[in-house]
N, C-alpha and C positions, 0 to 999 in steps of 0.2 A: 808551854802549857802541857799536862801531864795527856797522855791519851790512854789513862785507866780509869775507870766507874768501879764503884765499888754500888751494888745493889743489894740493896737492904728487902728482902722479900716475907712479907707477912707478921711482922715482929708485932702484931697487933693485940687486945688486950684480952680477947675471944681464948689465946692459947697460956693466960696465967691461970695458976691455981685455982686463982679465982671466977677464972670465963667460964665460958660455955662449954669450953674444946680445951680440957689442958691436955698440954704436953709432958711429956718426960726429958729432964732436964732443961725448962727453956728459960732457968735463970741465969745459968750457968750460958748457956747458947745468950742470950741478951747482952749478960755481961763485957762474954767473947765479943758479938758483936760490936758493940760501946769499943771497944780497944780498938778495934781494926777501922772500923769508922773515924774516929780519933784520929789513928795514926794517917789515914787516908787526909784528912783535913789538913794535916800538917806538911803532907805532899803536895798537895794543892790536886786531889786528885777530885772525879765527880764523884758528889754523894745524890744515889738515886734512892729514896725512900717508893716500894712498889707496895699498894694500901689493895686488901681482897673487900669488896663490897658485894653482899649477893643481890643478883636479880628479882629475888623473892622477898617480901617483906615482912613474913615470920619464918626465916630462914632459921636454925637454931645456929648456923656460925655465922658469924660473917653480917649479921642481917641490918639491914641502911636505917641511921639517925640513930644507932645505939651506941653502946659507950666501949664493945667487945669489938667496934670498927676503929677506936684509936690507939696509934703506934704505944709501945712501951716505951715507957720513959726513959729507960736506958739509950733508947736508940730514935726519939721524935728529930724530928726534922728540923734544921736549923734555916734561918735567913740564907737562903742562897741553893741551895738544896733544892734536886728537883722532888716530885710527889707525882706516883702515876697510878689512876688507879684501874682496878682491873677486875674482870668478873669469871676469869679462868684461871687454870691451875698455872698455864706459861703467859709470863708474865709480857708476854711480845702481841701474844694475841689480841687483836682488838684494841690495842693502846696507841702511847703514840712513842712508848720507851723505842722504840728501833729509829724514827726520825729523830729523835733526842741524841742518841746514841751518835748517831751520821754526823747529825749539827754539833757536833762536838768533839768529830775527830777523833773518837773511842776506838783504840784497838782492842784492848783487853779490858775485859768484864772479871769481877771478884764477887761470887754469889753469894748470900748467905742467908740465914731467916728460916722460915718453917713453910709447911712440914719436908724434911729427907726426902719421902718418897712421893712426893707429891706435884708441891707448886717448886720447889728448887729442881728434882728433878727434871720436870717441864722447861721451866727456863734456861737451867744450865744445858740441857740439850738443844734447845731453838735457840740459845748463842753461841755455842761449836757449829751448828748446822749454816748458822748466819754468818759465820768466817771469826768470831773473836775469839782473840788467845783466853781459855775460860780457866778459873782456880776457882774452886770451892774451899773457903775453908770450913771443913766438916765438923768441928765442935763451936763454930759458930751458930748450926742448927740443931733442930731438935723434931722430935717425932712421937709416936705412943706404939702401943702395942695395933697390933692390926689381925683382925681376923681371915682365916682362909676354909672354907669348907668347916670342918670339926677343931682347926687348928688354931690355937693363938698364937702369935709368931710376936715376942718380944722386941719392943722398939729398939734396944741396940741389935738386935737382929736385923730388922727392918731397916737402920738405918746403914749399916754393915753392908749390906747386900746391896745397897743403893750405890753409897759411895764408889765400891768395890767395880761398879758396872762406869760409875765418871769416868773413874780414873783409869779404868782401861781400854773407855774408847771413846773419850769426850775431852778430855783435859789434866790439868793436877790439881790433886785433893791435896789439902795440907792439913794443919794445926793454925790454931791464933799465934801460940808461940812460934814456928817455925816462922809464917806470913810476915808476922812483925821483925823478926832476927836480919 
């Protein structure tokens, strides 16, 4: 049995064009996503689908029994598959993904989903902290622009700066193509 999870974090329908919350780039990121999920399945690796539900009930993301809470269809959840879901940015907190993870003999985690600087961040940091060998691959996520002070900092900024901080003290960032080769 394989001991890699591939976690699928936020791919949910809040961040299409059409949600509430779009992103930049996350057709392109879903797509990726679909591949590497794919190729995981055929590994025989875990596929963890991590679903964001907010605590609040006219949340504008995220908000419970709406339709911007289900996975993108590129990337829903198949028979067998776990689903966890979660009300913070790391996807460890409050869940029950780390007893999943244990029960299943998981060394290495493969992040991916939305947002860069956010909920992956969060996660991909609380599973280097928790001992797993971590890989992002980074065009499997996606991000937007983010405000700072008087500044707009353009989402491949935002997601640049992200990545750039994994990979230099968290794990390896890769590509779909490199992950999959």
């Amino acid at each position: 049995m394989s001991k890699r999870a591939v976690i699928i974090v936020d791919l949910q329908k809040d961040y299409l064009a059409t949600g509430s919350f779009a992103l930049e780039g996350i057709d392109a990121a879903a797509d990726n996503a679909a591949r590497v999920v794919a190729a995981a399945r055929c590994r025989g690796d875990t596929i963890v689908h991590v679903h964001h539900v907010s605590l609040e009930a006219d949340s504008p993301l995220f908000a419970p029994n709406t339709d911007g809470i289900e996975p993108i269809a590129a990337v829903k959840p198949e028979a067998g598959d776990t689903v966890v879901i979660k009300n913070y940015p790391n996807s460890f907190r409050d869940t029950v993904l780390q007893d999943r993870l244990k029960a299943g003999g998981i060394e290495e985690v493969v992040v991916l989903g939305a947002m860069s600087d956010v909920c992956i961040d969060a996660t991909a940091r609380a599973a280097a902290d928790l001992g797993y060998d971590l890989t992002v691959v980074h065009d499997a996520c996606a991000t937007r622009d983010k405000a700072f002070g008087d500044s707009v900092v353009p989402a491949a900024q935002v997601h640049a700066t992200i990545m750039s901080a994994l990979e230099f003290g968290y794990g390896k960032v890769t590509t779909t193509a490199e992950y999959l080769s």
